[in-house]
C-alpha positions in Angstrom: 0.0 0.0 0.0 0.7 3.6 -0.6 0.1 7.1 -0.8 1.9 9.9 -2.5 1.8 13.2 -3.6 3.5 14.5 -6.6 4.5 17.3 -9.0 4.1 16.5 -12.4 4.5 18.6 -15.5 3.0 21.7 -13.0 0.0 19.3 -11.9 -0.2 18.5 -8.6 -0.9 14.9 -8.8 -2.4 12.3 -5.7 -1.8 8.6 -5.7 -2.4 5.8 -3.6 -3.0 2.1 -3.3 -4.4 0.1 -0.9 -4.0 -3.2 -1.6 -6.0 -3.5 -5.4 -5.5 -0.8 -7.6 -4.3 2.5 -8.1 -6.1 5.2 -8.0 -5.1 9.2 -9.6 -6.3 12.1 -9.0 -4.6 15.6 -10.7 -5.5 19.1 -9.7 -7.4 20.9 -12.2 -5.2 24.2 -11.9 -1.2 24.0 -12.4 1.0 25.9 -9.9 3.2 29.5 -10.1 6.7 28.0 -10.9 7.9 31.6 -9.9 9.1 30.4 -6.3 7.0 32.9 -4.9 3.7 31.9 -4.2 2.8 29.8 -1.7 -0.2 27.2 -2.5 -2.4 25.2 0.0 -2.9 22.0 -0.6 -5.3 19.4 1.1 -4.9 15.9 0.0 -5.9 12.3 1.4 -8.6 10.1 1.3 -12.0 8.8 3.7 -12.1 4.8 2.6 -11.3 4.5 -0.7 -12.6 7.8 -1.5 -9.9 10.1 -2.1 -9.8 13.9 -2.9 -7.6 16.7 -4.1 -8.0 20.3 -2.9 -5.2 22.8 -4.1 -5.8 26.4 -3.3 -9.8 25.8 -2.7 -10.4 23.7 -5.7 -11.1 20.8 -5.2 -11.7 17.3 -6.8 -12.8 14.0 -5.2 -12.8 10.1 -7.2 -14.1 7.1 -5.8 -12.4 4.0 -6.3 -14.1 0.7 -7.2 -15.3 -1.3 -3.8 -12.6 -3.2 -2.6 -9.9 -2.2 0.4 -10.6 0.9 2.2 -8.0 1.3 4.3 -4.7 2.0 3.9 -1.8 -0.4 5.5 2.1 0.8 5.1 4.6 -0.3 7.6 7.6 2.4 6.4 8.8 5.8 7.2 7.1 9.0 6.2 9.1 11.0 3.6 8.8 14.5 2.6 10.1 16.0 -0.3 11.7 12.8 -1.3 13.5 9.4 -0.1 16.4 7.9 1.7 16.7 5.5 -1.6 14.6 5.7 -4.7 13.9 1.7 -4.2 11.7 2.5 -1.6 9.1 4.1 -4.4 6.6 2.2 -5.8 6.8 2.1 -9.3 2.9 2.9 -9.4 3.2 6.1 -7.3 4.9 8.3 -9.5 3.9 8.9 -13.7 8.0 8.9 -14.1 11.3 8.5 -12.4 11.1 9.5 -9.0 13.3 13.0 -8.0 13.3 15.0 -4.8 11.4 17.8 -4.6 12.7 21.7 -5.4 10.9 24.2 -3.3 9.3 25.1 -0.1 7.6 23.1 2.2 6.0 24.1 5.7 3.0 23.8 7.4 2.1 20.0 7.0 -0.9 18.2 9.1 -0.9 14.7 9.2 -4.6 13.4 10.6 -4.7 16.7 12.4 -1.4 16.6 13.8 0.9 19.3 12.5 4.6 17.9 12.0 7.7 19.7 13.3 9.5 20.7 10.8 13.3 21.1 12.7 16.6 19.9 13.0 16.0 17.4 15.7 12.4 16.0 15.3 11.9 14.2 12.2 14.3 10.8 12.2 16.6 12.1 9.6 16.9 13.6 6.6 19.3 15.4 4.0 20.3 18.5 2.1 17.3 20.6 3.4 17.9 24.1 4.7 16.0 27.2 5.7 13.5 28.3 3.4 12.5 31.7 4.8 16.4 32.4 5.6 15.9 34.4 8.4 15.8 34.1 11.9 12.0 34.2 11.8 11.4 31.2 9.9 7.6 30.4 9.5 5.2 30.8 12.4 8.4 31.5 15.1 6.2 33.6 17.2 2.7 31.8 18.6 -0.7 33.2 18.6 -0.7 35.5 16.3 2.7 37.6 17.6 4.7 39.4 14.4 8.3 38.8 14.1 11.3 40.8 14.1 14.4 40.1 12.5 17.4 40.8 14.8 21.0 40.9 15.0 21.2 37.9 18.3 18.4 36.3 16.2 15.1 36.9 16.6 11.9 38.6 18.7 8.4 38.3 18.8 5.7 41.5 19.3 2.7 40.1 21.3 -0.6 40.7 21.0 -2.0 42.3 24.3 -3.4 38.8 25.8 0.0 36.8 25.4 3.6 36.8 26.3 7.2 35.1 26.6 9.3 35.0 23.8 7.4 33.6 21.4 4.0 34.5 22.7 3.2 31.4 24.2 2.0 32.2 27.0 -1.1 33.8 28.0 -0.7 36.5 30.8 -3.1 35.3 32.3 -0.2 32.5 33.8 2.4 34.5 33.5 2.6 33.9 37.4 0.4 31.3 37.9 0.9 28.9 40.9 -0.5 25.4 39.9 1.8 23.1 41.2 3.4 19.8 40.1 2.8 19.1 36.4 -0.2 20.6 36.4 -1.7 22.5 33.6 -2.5 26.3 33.8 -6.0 27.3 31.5 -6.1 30.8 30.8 -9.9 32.7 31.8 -9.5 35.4 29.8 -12.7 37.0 31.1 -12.5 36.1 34.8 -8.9 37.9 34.3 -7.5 34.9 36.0 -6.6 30.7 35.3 -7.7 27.5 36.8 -5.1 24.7 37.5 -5.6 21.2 35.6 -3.9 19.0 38.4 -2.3 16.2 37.0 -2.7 12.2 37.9 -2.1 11.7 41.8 -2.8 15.5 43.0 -5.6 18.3 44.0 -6.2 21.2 45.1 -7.0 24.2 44.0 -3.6 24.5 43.0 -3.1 20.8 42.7 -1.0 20.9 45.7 -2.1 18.1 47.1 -0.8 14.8 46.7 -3.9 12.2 46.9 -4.1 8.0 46.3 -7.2 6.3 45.5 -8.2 2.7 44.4 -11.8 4.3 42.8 -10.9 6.8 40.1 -13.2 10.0 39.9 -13.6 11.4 36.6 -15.9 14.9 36.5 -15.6 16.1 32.7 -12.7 17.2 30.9 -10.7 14.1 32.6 -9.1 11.2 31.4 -6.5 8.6 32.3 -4.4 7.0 29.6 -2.6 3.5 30.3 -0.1 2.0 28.5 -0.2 -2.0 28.7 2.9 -3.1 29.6 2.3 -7.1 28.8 1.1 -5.6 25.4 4.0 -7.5 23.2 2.8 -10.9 25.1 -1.2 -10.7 24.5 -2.7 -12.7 22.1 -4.6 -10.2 20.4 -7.2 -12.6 18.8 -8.1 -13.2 22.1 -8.9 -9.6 24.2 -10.9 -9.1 27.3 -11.9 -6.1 29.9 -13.6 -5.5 32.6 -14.4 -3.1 35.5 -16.7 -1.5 37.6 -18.2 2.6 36.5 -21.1 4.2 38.3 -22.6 7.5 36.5 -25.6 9.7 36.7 -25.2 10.9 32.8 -26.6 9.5 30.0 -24.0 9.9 27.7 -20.0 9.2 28.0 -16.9 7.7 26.9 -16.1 4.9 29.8 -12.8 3.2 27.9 -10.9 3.2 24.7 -8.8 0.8 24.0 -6.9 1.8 21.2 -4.5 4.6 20.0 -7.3 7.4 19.0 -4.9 8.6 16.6 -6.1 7.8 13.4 -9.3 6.5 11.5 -7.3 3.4 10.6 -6.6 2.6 14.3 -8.1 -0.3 15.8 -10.4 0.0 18.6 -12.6 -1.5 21.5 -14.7 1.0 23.4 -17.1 1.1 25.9 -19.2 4.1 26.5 -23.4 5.3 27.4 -26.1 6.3 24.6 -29.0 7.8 25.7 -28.5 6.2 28.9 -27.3 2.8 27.4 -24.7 0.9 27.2 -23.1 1.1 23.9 -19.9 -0.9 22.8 -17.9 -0.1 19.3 -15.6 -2.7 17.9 -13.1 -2.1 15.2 -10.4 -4.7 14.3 -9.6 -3.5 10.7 -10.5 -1.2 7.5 -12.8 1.3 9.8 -15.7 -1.9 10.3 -17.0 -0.1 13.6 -19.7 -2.6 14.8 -21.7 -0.6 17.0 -23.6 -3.3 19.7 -26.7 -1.8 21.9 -28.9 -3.1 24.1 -31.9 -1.1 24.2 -33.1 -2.8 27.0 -30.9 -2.0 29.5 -31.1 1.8 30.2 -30.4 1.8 33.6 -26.5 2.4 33.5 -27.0 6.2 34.5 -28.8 5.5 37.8 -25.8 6.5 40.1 -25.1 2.6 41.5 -22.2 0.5 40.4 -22.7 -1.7 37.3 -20.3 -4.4 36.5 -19.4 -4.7 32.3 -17.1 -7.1 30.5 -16.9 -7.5 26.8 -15.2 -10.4 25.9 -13.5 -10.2 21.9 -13.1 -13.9 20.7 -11.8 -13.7 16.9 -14.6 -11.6 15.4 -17.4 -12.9 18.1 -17.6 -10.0 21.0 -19.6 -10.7 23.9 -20.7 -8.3 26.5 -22.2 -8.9 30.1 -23.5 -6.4 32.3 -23.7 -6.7 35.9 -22.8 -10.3 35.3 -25.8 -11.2 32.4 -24.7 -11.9 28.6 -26.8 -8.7 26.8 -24.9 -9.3 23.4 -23.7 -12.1 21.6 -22.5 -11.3 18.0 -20.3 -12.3 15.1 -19.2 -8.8 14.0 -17.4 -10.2 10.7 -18.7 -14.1 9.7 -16.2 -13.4 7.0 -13.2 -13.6 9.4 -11.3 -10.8 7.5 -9.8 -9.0 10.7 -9.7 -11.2 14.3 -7.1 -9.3 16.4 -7.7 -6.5 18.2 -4.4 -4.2 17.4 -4.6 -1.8 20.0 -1.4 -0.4 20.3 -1.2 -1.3 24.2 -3.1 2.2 25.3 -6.1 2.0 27.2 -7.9 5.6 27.7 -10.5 6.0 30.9 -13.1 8.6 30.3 -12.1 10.7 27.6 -8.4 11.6 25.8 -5.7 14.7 26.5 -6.6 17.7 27.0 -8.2 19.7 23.8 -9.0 16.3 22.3 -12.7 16.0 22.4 -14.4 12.7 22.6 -16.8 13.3 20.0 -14.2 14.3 16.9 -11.8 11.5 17.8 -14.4 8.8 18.0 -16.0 10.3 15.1 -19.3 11.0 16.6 -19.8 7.1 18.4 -19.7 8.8 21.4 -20.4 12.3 22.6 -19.0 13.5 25.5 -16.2 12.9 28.3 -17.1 10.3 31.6 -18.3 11.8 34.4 -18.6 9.4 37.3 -16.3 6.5 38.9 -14.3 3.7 37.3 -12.9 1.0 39.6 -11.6 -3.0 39.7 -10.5 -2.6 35.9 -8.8 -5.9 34.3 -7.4 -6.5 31.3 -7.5 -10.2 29.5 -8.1 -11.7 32.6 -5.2 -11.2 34.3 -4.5 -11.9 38.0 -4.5 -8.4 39.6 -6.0 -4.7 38.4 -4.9 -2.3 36.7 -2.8 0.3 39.0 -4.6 3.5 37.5 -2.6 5.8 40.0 0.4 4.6 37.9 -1.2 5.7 34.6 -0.7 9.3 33.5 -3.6 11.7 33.4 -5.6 15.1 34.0 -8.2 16.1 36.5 -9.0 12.6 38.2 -10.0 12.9 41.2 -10.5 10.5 44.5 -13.7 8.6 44.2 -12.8 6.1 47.5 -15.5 8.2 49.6 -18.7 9.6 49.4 -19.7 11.9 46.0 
C-alpha cells in the first residue's frame, strides 16, 4: 500500500494504493513555478474515496469497492526518499526526483509535523526556506516577528507573552503546582489549574491516592499495557466497575485514537445505554446496543465485560450476557491491534471525545471507574500509575 503526492509537468498529482489498484487524481489548476507563491494544498482520502483540494479547488474520485483502508509499515518521507527503491513504481507517472521548493505547514490526521533539526528521524540537504531568523510561524498566537542581530523577537498581541508569545498572561505567574496545567480565563482575568494524575487542590498541591478513580468532565486517564507484546490479540478481554448519573460518555478506549485506521474496542453510554464499538480493521466499527438495558446512569455500580473472541464479542452487564455477536462471519480481521493504550473517560486535554471517536460517542465520563482488568489477568490495573488530567478521588462519598 501507498500514498503519494506528486508534481508532475506543474499538476499536482495524488496517488495511492491500498492493496487493489491504483487510484489518480490531478488538480485541475497548475501551480506558479515563480518560487514565490505559496499554495495550500489538502490531500488524502476517507475509505477508498480520495480527494484533491489545491488552493480551494477541489476534486474528489471514488475508487471501485474493494480495500478501504490504507496499511504501510515504512517511514514517512517529505520532499523525497532515503533511496529511490523505496518508491513504488505505481506512485509516480516517471522516475522518481526530490522535490525543489518550499515546504511548511504540513498536518498529518490533524497533527501538524515539526518541521526542525531534531524532530523528524533524519533527513538530507534541506535548509531554511524563509532564511531568516524568523522562519515560518516562530512567534505563537498571532505575535509578528522581528528580524534581529542575536536572532530573533516576537511582538505580542495584548493577551499573550514570553518570547514567542506562548504564554497567555493570564499564567504568566500562575501557581498550579506539580505538572499541572494552567488554562487561561480570559474574562475572569484569571486561570484554573488542571492538576495532573495523583494530586488536587486548587492549585493541585495536594498529593492524593485512591483505588476508585473520579472522573468529572474534561478528565481522562491514559494506560499503557505493559504485557502488550505478550497478548494474544485474537483473544482480548476487559472488565471493570463505573457508576454515573449521565446519560451519555466515553467509559474506555482501547486503542491509539490517533487515526481513523486505528483499531479500537470502546465502551461508553447512549441515551443512557450501554453502547460498545468494535473495530479490528479497514474502519468496520460494529456498534452493539442493548436497548433494553437503560439503567446504566442511575448512580449505582454496574459491572461490564466485553469479551472479543476472533470476530465474536460478547458483552455482560452486571454479570448477564446482553450481546452475543459475530461482527465479521467473514473472518477478515480477528485481532484487536490496539497499540497497548487503554484511555479511561475521555483523551488529552483539547481532544474532544466526540471528533476522535468520530461522533460514536459524545462527550467525556463523568462518574467512577474502579476493579479494571485487562485479558483476565491476576491483579488490576494500578490506574494511579497511569498518566492523566483532572482525576479525582472517588474512594469516599460523592
Amino acid at each position: 500500500d501507498f500514498l503519494c503526492i506528486s508534481l508532475v509537468n506543474g499538476f499536482v498529482q495524488l496517488r495511492y494504493n491500498l492493496g487493489d489498484k491504483t487510484v489518480l487524481l490531478q488538480a485541475l489548476q497548475k501551480v506558479h513555478a515563480n518560487g514565490k507563491t505559496w499554495h495550500s494544498l489538502k490531500a488524502g482520502r476517507v475509505g477508498n474515496e480520495g480527494y484533491l483540494d489545491l488552493d480551494g479547488i477541489n476534486i474528489t474520485q471514488k475508487a471501485s469497492p474493494g480495500m478501504n483502508a490504507l496499511d504501510t509499515h515504512t517511514d514517512f518521507f517529505v520532499g523525497g526518499v532515503s533511496s529511490l527503491n523505496l518508491v513504488n513504481s505505481m506512485a509516480v507517472e516517471n522516475e522518481p526526483t526530490g522535490f525543489t521548493g518550499c515546504i511548511r505547514e504540513i498536518v498529518i490526521n490533524n497533527r501538524e509535523l515539526k518541521l526542525t533539526v531534531t524532530d523528524p528521524k533524519g533527513g538530507a540537504n534541506v535548509g531554511d526556506c524563509d532564511g531568516t531568523a524568523c522562519g515560518y510561524t516562530v512567534c505563537k498566537n498571532n505575535g509578528t516577528c522581528q528580524v534581529e542581530n542575536s536572532g530573533f523577537s516576537c511582538a505580542c498581541p495584548r493577551e499573550w507573552t514570553g518570547s514567542t508569545c506562548e504564554q497567555s498572561i493570564h499564567c504568566s505567574q500562575h501557581r498550579c503546582g506539580s505538572q499541572a496545567l494552567c488554562i487561561p480565563q480570559p474574562t475572569a482575568f484569571s486561570y484554573t489549574c488542571v492538576c495532573a494524575l495523583g494530586w488536587s487542590g486548587k492549585y493541585c498541591n495536594n498529593k492524593i491516592q485512591f483505588f476508585i478513580a473520579k472522573f468529572i468532565g474534561n478528565s481522562y486517564i491514559k494506560y499503557t499495557d505493559p504485557y502488550y507484546g505478550k497478548r494474544d490479540l485474537q483473544y482480548s478481554c476487559i472488565s471493570l466497575n463505573f457508576t454515573t448519573n449521565q446519560t451519555e460518555g466515553l467509559i474506555v478506549w482501547m486503542g491509539k485514537g490517533e487515526n481513523e485506521d486505528n483499531d479500537f474496542l470502546a465502551i461508553g453510554l447512549a441515551n443512557g445505554t450501554l453502547k460498545v464499538v468494535v473495530n479490528l480493521g479497514e474502519r468496520i466499527s460494529v456498534p452493539l446496543i442493548h436497548s433494553k438495558y437503560s439503567t446504566c446512569c442511575d448512580a449505582r455500580w454496574h459491572f461490564v465485560t466485553v469479551v472479543q473472541n476472533q470476530t465474536c464479542i460478547k458483552v455482560y452487564l452486571d454479570e448477564e450476557l446482553i450481546v452475543f455477536e459475530d461482527i465479521d462471519p467473514q473472518r477478515k480481521y480477528t485481532a484487536l491491534n490496539y497499540g497497548g493504550i487503554c484511555y479511561f473517560g475521555g483523551f488529552e486535554i483539547g481532544r474532544q471525545v466526540n471528533i476522535v471517536t468520530t461522533g460514536l460517542f459524545q462527550k467525556e465520563f463523568v462518574g467512577k471507574i474502579k476493579d479494571v482488568v485487562l485479558f483476565q489477568d491476576s491483579k488490576k490495573i494500578q490506574l494511579m500509575k497511569a498518566e492523566g488530567y483532572n482525576v479525582y478521588s472517588g474512594n469516599y462519598g460523592n
